[in-house]
N, C-alpha and C positions, 0 to 999 in steps of 0.2 A: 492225816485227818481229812474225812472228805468235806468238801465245800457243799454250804447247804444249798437246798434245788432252789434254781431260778422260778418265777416268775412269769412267765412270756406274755403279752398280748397277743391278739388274734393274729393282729399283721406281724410279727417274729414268727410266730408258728408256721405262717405261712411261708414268710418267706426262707425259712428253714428246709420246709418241705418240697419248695423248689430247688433251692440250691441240694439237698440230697436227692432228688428223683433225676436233676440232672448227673448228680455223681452214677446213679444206676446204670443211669443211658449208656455215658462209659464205661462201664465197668462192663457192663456185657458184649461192647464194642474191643474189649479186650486191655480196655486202658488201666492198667491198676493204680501207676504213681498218679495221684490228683492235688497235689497239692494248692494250688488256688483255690480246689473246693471246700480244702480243710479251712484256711485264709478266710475264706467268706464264711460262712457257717461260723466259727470262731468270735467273728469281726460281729455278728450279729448278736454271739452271745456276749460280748464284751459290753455291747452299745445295753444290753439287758440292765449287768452288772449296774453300771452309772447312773442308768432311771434308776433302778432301785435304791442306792446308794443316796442317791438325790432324796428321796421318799421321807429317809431317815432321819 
């Protein structure tokens, strides 16, 4: 069962969109394993999760 879609604020989006444009940089620098980027990205959508769950 999928889990229904977050929520984000401006500031998660953003900072979403940094933590993946840095994964780019790598990625074309030839770096494929990134795992701290998945960690953080994750980490942001976790901290999502809790405000919303708080909401409720």
């Amino acid at each position: 069962m999928s889990e229904p879609k977050l929520k984000l604020t401006l500031w998660e989006r953003a900072r979403l969109f940094g933590i993946e444009a840095q994964g780019v940089k790598r990625a074309a620098a030839g770096i494929e394993d990134q795992p701290d980027i998945d960690r953080r990205a994750e980490r942001v959508r976790e901290q999502a999760r809790k405000r919303a769950a708080k909401k409720k």
